[in-house]
PDB file as gemmi writes it, atoms N, CA and C in Angstrom:
CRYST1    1.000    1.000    1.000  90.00  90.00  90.00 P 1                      
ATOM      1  N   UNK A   1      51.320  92.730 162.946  1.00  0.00           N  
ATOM      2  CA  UNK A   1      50.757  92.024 164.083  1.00  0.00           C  
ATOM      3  C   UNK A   1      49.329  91.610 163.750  1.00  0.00           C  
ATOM      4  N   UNK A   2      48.749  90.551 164.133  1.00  0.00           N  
ATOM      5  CA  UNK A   2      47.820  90.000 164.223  1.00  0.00           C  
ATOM      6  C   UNK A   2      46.711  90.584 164.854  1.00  0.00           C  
ATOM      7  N   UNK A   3      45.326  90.657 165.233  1.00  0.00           N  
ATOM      8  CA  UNK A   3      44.614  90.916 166.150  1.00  0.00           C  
ATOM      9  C   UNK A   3      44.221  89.582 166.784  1.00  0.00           C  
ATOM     10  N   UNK A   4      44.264  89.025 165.784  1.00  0.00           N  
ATOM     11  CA  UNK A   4      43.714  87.550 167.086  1.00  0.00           C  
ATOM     12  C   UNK A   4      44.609  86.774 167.823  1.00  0.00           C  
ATOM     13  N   UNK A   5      45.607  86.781 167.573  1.00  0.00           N  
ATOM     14  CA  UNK A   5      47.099  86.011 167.728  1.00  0.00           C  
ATOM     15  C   UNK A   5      47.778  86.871 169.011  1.00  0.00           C  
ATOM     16  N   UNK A   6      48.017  87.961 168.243  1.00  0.00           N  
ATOM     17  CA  UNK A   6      48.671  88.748 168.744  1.00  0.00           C  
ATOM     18  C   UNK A   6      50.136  88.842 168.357  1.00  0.00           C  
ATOM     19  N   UNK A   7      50.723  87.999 167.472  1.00  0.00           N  
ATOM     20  CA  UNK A   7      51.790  87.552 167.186  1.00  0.00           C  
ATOM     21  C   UNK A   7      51.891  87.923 165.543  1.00  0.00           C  
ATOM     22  N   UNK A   8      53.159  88.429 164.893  1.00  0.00           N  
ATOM     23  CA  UNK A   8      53.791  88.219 163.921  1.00  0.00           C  
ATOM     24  C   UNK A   8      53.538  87.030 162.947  1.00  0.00           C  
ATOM     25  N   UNK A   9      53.225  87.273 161.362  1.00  0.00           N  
ATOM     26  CA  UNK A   9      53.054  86.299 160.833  1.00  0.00           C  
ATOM     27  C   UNK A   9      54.838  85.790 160.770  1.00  0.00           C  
ATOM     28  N   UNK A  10      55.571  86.097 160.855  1.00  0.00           N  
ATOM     29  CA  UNK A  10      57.139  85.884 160.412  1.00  0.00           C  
ATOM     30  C   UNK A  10      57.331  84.809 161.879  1.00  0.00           C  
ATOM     31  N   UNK A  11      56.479  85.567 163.455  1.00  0.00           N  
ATOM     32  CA  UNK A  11      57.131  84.269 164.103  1.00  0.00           C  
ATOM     33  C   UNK A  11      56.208  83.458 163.881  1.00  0.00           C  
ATOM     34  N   UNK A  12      55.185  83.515 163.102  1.00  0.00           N  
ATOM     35  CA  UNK A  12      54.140  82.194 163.458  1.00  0.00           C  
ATOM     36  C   UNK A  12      54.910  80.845 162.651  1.00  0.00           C  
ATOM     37  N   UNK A  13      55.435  81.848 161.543  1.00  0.00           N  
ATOM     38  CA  UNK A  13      56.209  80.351 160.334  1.00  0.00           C  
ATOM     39  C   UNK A  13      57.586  80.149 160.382  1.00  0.00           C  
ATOM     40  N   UNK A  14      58.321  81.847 161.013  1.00  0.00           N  
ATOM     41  CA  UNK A  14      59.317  80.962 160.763  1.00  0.00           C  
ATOM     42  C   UNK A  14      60.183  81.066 162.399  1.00  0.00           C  
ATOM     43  N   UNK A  15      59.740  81.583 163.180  1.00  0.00           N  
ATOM     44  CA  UNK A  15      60.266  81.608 164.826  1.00  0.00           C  
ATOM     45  C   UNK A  15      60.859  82.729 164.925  1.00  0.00           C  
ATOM     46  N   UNK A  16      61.200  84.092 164.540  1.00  0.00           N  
ATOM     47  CA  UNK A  16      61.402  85.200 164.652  1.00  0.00           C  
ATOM     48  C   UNK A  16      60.453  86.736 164.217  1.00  0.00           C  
ATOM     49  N   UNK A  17      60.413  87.504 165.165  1.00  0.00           N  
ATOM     50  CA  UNK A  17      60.052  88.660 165.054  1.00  0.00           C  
ATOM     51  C   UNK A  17      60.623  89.215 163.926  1.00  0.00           C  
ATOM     52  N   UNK A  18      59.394  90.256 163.401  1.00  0.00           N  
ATOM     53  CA  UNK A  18      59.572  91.289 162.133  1.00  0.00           C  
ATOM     54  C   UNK A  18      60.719  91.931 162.814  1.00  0.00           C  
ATOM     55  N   UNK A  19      60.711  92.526 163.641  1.00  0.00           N  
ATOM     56  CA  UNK A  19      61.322  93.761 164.468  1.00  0.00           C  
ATOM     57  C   UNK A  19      62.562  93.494 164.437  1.00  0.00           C  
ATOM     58  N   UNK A  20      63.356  92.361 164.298  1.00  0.00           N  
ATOM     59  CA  UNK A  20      64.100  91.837 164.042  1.00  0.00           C  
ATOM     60  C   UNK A  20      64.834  91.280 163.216  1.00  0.00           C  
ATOM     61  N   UNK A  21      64.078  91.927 162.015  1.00  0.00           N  
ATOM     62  CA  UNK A  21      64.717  91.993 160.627  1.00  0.00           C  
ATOM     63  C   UNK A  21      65.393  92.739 160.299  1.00  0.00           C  
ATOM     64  N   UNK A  22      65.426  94.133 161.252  1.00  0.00           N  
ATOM     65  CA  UNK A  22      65.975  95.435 160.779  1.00  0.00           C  
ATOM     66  C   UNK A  22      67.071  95.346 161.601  1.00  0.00           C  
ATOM     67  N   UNK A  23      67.555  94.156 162.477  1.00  0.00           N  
ATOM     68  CA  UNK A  23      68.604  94.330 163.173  1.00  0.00           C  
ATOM     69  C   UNK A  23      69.982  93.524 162.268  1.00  0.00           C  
ATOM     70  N   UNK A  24      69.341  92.863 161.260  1.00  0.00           N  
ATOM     71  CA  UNK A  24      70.182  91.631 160.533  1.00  0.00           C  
ATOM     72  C   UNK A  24      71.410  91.730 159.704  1.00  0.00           C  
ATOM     73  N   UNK A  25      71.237  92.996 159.349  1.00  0.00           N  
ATOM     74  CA  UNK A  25      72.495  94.305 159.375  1.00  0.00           C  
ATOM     75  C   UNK A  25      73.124  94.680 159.751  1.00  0.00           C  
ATOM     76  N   UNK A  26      72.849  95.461 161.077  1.00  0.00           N  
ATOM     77  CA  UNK A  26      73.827  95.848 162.452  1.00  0.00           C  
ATOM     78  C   UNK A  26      74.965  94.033 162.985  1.00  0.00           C  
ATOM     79  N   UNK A  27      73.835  93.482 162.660  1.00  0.00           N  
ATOM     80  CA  UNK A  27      74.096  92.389 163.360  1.00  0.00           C  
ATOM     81  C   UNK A  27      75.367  91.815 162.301  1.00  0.00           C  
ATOM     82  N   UNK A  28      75.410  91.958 161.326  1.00  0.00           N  
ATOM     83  CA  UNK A  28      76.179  90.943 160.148  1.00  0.00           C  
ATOM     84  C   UNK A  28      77.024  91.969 160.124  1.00  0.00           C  
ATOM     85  N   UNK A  29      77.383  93.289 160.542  1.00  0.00           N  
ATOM     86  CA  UNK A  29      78.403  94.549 160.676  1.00  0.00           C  
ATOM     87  C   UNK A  29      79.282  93.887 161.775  1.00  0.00           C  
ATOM     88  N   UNK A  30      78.017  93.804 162.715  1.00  0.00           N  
ATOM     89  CA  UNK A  30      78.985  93.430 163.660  1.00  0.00           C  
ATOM     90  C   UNK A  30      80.030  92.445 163.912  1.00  0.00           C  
ATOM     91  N   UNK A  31      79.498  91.242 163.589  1.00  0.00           N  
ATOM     92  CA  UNK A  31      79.644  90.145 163.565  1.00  0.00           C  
ATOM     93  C   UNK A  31      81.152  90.064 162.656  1.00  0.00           C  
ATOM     94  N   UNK A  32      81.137  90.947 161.700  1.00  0.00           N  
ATOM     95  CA  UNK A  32      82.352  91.040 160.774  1.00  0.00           C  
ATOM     96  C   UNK A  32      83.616  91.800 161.034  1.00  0.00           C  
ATOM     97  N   UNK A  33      83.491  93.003 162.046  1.00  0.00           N  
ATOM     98  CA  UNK A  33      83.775  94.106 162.964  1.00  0.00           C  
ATOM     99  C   UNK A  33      84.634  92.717 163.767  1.00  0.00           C  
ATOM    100  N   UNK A  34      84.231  91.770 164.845  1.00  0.00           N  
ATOM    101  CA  UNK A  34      84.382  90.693 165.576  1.00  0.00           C  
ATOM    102  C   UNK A  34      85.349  89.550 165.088  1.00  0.00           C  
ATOM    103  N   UNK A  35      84.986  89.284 163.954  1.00  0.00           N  
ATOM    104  CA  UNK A  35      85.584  88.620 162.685  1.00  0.00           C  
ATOM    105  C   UNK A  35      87.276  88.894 163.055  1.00  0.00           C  
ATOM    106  N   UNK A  36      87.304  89.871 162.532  1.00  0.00           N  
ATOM    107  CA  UNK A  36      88.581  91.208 161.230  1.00  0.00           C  
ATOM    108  C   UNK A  36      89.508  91.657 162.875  1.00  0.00           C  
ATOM    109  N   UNK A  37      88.046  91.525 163.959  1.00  0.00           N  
ATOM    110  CA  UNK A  37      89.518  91.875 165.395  1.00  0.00           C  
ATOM    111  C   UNK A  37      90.233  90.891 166.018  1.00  0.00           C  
ATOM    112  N   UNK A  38      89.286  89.313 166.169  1.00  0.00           N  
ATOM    113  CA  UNK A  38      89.993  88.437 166.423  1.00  0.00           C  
ATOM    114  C   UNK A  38      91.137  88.075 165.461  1.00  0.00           C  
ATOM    115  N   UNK A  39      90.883  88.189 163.968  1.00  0.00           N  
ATOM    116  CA  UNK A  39      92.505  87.632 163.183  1.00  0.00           C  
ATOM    117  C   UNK A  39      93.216  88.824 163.285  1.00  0.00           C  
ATOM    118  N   UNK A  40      92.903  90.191 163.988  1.00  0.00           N  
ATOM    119  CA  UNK A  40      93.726  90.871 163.621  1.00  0.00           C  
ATOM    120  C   UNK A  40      94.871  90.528 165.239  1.00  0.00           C  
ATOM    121  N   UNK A  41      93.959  89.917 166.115  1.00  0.00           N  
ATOM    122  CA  UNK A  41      94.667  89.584 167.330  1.00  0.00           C  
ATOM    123  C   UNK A  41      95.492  88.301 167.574  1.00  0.00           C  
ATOM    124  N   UNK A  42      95.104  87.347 166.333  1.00  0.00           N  
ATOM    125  CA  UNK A  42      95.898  85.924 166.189  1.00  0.00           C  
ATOM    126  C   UNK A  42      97.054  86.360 165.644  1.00  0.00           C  
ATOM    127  N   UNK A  43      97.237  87.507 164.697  1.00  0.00           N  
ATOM    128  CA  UNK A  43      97.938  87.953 163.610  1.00  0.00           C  
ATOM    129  C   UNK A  43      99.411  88.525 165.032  1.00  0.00           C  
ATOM    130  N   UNK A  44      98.891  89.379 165.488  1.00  0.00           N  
ATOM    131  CA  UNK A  44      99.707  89.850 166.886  1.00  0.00           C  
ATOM    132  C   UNK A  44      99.947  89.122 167.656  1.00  0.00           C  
ATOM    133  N   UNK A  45      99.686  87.875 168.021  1.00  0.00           N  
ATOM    134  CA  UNK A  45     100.275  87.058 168.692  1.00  0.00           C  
ATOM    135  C   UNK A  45     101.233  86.166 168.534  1.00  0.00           C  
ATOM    136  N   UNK A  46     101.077  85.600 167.049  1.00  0.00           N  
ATOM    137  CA  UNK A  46     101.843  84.753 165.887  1.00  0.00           C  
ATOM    138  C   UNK A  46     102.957  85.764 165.619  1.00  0.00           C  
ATOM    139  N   UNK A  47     102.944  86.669 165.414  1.00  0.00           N  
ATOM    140  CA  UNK A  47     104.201  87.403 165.076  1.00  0.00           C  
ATOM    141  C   UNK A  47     104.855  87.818 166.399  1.00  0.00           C  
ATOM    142  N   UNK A  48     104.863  88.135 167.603  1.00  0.00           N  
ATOM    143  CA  UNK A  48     105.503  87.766 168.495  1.00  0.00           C  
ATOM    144  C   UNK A  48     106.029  86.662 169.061  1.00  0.00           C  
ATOM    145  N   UNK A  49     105.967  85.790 168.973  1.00  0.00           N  
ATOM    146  CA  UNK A  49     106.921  84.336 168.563  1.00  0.00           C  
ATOM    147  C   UNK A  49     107.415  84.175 167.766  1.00  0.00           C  
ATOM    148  N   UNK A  50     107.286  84.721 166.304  1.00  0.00           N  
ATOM    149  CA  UNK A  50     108.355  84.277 165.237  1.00  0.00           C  
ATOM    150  C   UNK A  50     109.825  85.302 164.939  1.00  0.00           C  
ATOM    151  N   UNK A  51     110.909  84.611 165.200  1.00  0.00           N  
ATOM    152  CA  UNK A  51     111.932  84.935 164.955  1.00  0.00           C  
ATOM    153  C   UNK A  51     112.270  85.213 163.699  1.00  0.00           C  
ATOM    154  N   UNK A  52     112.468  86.010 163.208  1.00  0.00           N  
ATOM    155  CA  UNK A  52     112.847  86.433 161.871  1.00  0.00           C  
ATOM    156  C   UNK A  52     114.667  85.874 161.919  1.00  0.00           C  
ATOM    157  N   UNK A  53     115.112  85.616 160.741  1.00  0.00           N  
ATOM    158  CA  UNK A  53     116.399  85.229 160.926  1.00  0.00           C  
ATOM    159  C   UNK A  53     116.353  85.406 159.187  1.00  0.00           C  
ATOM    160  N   UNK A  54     117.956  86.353 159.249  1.00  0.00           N  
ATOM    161  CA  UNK A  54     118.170  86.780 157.851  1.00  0.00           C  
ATOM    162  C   UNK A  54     119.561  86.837 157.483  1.00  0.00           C  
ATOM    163  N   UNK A  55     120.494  86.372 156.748  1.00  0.00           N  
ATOM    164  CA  UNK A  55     121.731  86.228 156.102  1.00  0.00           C  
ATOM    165  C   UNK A  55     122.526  86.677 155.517  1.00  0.00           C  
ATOM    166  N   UNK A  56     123.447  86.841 155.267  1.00  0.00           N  
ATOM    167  CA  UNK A  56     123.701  87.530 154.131  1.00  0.00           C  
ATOM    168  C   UNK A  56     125.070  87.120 153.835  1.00  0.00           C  
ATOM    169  N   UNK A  57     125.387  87.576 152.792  1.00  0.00           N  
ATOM    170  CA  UNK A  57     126.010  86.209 151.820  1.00  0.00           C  
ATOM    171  C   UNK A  57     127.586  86.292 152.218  1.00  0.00           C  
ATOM    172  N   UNK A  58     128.046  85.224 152.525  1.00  0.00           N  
ATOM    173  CA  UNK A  58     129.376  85.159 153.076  1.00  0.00           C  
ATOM    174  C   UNK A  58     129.372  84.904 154.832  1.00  0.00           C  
ATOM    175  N   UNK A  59     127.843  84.846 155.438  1.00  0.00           N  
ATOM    176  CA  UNK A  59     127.658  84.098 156.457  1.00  0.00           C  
ATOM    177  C   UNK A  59     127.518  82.205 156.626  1.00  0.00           C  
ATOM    178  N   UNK A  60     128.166  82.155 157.459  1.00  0.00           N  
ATOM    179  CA  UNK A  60     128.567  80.448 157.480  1.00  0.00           C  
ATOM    180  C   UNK A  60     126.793  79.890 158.653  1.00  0.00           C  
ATOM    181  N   UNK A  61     126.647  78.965 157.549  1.00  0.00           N  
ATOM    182  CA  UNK A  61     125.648  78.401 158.531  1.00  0.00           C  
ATOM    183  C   UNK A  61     124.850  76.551 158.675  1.00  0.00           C  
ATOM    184  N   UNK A  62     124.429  76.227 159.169  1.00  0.00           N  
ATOM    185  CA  UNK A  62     124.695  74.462 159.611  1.00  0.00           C  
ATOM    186  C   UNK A  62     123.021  74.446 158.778  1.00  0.00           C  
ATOM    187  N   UNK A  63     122.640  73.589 158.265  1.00  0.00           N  
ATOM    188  CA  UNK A  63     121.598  73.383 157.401  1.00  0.00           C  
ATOM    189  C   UNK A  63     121.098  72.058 158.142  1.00  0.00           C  
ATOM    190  N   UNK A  64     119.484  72.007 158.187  1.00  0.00           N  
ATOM    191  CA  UNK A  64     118.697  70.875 159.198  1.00  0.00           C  
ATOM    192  C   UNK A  64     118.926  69.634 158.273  1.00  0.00           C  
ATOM    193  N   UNK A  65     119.379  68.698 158.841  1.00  0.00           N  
ATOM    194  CA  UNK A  65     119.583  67.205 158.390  1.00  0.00           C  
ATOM    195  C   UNK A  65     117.983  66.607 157.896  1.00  0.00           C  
ATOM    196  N   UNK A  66     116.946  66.557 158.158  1.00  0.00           N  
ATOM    197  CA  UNK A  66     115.797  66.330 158.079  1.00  0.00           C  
ATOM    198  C   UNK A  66     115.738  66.846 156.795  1.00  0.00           C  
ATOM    199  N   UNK A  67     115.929  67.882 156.146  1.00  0.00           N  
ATOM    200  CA  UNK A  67     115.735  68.608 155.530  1.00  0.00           C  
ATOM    201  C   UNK A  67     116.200  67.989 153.697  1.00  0.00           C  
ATOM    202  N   UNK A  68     117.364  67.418 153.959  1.00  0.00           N  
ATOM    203  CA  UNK A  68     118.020  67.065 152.905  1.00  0.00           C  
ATOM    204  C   UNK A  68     118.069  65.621 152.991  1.00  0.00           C  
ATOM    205  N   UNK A  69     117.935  64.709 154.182  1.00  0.00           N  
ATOM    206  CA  UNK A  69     117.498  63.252 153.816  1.00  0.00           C  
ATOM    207  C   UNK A  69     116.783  62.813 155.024  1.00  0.00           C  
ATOM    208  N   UNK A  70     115.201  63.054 154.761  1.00  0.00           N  
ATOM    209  CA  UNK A  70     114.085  62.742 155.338  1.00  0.00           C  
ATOM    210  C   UNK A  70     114.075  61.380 155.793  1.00  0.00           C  
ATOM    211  N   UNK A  71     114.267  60.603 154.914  1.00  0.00           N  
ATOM    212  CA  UNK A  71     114.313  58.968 155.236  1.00  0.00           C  
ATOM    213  C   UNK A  71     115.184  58.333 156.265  1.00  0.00           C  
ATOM    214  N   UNK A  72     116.390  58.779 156.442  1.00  0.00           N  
ATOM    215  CA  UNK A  72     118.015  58.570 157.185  1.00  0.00           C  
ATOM    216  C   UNK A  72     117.840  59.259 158.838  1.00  0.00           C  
ATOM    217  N   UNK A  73     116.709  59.861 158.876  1.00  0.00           N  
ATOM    218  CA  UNK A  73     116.384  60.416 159.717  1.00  0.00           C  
ATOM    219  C   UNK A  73     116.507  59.148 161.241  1.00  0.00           C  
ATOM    220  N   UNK A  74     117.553  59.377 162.161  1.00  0.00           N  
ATOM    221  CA  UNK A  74     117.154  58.279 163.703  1.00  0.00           C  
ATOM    222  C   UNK A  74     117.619  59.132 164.484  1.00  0.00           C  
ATOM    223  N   UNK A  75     117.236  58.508 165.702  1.00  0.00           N  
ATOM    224  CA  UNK A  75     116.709  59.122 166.819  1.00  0.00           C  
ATOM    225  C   UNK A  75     118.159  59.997 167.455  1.00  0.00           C  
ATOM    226  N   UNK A  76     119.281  59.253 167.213  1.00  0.00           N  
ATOM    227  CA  UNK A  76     120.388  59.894 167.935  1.00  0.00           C  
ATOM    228  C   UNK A  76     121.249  60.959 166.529  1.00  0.00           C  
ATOM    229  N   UNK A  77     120.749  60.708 165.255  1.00  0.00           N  
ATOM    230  CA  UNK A  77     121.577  61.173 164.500  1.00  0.00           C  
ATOM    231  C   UNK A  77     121.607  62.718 164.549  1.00  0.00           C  
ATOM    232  N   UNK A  78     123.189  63.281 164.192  1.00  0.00           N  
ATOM    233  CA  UNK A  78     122.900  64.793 164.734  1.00  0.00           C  
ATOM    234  C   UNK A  78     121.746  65.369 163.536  1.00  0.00           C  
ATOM    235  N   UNK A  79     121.493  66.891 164.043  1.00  0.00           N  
ATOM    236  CA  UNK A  79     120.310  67.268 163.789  1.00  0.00           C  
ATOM    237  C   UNK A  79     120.322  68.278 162.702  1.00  0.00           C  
ATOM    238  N   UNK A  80     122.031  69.234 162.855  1.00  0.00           N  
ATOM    239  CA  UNK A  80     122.125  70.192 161.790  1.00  0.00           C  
ATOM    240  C   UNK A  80     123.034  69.466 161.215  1.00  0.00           C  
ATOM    241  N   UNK A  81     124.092  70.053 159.485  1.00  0.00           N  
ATOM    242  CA  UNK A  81     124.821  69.282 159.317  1.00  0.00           C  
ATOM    243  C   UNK A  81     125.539  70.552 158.841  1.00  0.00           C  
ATOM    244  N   UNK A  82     126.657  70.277 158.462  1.00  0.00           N  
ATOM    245  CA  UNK A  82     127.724  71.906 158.022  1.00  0.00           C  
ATOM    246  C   UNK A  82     128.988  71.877 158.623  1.00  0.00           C  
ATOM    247  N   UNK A  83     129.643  72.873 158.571  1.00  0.00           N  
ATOM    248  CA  UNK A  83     129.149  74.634 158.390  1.00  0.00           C  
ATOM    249  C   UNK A  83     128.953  74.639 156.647  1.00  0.00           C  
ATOM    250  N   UNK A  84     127.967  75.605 155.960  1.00  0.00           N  
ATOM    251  CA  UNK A  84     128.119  75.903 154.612  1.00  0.00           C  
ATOM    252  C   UNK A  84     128.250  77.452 154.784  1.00  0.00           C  
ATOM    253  N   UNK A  85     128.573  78.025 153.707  1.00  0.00           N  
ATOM    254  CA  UNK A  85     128.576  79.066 153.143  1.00  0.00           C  
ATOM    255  C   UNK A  85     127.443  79.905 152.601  1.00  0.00           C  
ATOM    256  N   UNK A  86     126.973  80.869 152.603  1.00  0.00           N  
ATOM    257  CA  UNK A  86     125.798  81.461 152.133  1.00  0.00           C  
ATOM    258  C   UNK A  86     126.546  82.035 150.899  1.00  0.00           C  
ATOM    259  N   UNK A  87     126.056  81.248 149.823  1.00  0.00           N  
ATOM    260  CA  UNK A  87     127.160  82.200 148.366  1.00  0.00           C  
ATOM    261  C   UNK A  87     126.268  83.195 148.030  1.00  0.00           C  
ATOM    262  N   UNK A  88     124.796  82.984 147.889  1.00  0.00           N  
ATOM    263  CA  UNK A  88     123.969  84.603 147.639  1.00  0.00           C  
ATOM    264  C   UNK A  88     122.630  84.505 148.472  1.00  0.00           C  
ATOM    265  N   UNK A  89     121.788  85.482 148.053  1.00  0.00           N  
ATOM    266  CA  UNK A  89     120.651  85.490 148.383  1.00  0.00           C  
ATOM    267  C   UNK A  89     119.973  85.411 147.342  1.00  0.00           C  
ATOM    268  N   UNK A  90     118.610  84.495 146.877  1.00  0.00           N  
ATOM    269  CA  UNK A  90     117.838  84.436 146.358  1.00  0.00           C  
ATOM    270  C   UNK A  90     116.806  85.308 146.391  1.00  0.00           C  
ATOM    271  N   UNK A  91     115.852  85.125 147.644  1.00  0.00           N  
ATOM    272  CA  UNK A  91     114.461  85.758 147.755  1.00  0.00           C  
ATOM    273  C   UNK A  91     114.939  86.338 149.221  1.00  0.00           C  
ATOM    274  N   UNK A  92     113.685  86.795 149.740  1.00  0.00           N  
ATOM    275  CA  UNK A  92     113.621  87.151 150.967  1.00  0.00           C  
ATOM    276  C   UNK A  92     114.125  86.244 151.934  1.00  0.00           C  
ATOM    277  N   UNK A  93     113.898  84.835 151.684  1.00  0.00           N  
ATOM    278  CA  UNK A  93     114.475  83.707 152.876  1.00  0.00           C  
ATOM    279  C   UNK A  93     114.907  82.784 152.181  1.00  0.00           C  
ATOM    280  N   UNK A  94     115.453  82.849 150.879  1.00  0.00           N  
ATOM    281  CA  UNK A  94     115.602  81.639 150.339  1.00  0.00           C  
ATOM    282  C   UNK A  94     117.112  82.020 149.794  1.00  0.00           C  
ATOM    283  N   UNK A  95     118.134  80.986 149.877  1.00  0.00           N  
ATOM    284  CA  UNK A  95     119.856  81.147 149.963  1.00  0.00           C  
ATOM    285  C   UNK A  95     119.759  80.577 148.889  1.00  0.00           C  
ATOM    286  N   UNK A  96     121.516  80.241 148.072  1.00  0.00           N  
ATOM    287  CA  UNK A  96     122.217  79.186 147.571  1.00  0.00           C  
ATOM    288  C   UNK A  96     123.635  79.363 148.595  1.00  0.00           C  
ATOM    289  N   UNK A  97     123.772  77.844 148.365  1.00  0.00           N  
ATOM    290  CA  UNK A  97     125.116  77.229 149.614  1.00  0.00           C  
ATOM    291  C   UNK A  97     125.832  77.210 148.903  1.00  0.00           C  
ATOM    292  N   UNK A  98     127.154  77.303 149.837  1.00  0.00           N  
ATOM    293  CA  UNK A  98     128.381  76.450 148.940  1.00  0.00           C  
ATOM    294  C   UNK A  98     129.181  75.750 150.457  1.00  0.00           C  
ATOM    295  N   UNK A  99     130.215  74.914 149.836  1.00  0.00           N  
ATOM    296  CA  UNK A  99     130.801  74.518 150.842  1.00  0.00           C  
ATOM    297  C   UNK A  99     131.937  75.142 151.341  1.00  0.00           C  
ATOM    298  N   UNK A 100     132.701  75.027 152.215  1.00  0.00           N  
ATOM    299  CA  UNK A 100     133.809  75.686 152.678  1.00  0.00           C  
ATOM    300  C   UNK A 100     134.847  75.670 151.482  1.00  0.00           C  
ATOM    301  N   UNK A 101     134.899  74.011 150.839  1.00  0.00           N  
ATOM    302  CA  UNK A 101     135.914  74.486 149.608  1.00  0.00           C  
ATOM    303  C   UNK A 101     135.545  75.313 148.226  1.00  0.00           C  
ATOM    304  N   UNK A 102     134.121  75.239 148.170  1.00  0.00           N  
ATOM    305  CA  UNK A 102     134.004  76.614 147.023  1.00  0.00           C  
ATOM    306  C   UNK A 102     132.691  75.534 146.113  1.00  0.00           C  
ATOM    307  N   UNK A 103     132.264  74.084 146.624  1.00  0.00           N  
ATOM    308  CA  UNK A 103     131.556  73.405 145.879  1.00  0.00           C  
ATOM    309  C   UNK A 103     130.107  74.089 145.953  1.00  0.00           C  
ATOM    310  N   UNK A 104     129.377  74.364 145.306  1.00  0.00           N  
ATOM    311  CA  UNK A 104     128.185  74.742 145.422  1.00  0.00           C  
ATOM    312  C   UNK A 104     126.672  72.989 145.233  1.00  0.00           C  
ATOM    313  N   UNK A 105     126.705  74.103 146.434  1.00  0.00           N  
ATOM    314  CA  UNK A 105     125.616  72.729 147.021  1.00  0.00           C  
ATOM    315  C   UNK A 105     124.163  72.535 146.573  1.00  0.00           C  
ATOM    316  N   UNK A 106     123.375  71.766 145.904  1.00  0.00           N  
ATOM    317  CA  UNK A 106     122.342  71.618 145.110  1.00  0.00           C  
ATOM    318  C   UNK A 106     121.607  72.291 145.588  1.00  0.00           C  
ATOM    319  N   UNK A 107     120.541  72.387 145.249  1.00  0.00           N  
ATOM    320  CA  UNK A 107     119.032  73.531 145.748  1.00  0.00           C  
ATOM    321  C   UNK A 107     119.438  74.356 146.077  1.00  0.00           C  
ATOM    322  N   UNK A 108     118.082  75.520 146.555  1.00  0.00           N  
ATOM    323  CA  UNK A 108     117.943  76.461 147.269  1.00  0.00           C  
ATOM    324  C   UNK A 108     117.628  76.231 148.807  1.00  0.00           C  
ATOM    325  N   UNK A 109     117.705  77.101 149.877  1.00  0.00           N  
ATOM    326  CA  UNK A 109     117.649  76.609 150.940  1.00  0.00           C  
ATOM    327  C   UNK A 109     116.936  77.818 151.283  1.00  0.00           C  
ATOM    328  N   UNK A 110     115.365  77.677 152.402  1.00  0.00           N  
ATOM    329  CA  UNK A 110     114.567  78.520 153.010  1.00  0.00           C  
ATOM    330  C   UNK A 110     115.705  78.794 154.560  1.00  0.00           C  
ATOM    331  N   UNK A 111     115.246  79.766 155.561  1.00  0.00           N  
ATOM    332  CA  UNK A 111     116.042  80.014 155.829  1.00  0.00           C  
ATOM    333  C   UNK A 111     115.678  79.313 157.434  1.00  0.00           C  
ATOM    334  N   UNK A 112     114.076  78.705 157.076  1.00  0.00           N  
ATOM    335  CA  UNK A 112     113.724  77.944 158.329  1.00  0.00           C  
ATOM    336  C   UNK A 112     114.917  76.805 158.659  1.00  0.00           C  
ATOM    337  N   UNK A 113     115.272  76.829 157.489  1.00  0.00           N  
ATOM    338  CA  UNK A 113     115.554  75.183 157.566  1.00  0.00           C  
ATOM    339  C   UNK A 113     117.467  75.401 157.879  1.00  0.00           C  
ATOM    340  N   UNK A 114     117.868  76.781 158.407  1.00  0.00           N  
ATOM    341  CA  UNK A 114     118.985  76.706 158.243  1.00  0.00           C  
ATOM    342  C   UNK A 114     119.453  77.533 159.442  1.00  0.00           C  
ATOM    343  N   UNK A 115     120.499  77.345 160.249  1.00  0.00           N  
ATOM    344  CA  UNK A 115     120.476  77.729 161.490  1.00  0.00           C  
ATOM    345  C   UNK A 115     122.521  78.618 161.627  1.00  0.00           C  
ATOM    346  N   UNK A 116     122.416  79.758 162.331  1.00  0.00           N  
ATOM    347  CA  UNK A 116     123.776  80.238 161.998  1.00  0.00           C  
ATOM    348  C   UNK A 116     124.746  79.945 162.915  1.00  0.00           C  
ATOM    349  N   UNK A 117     125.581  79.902 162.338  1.00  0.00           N  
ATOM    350  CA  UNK A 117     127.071  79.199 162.998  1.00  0.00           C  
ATOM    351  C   UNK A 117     127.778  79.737 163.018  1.00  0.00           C  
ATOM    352  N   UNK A 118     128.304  79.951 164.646  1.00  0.00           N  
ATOM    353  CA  UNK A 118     129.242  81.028 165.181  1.00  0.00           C  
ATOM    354  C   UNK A 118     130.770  80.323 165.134  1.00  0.00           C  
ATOM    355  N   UNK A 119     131.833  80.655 164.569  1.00  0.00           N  
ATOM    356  CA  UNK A 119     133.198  80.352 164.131  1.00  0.00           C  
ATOM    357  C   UNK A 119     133.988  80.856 165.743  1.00  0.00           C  
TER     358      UNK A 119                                                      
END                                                                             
C-alpha cells in the first residue's frame, strides 16, 4: 500500500488488488471443480436418452435407406429397407449382413443405422 494514494501499486497499473492474487488459485480450483461437474452433468443427461440397441447374430433386421444410397433419397421413399440377416458381429456396434438367401451384403453396418425386425 501506498501512503499517499492509499492504493496498491498492482491496482494503480493494472485494476486489481494484491489481496487478490492469493485468491487466483482457489479461484482456478474452483472454476475447474465447476468445469468437470457441469460435463459430468451433460454426460448424465445424454446417456439417458440414448438407447443402446445390440444384436446378435442370426437376428433379422431392416437397414436405413439413407444410409446405403444418400443421393436416391425423396420425400415419400420408404425409409428402412430389408429384412437382412445379422451373419456376425464385428465390434461393439458394428455387424456384417447377409440376405435372407445366404448373399452377404457389402460393408459393415453400425448399429445406428439399423433397426430390428419383428417376424
Amino acid at each position: 500500500m501506498k501512503k499517499r494514494t492509499g492504493e496498491a501499486p498492482t491496482y494503480r497499473h493494472m485494476g486489481f488488488d494484491e489481496e487478490y492474487l492469493n485468491f487466483t488459485d482457489e479461484l482456478k480450483d474452483e472454476t475447474l471443480y465447476k468445469i468437470l461437474k457441469y460435463k459430468h452433468l451433460m454426460a448424465l443427461s445424454y446417456n439417458r436418452r440414448v438407447k443402446t440397441c445390440q444384436f446378435h447374430a442370426g437376428d433379422f433386421v431392416l437397414r436405413l435407406c439413407s444410409a446405403s444410397q444418400p443421393k436416391e433419397q425423396r420425400k415419400l421413399s420408404p425409409k428402412w429397407e430389408g429384412p437382412y440377416r445379422v451373419k456376425r458381429v464385428i465390434g461393439h456396434h458394428t455387424y456384417e449382413l447377409e440376405e435372407l438367401n445366404g448373399k452377404l451384403v457389402l460393408r459393415t453396418w453400425h448399429a445406428s443405422k439399423l433397426c430390428k425386425y419383428y417376424v
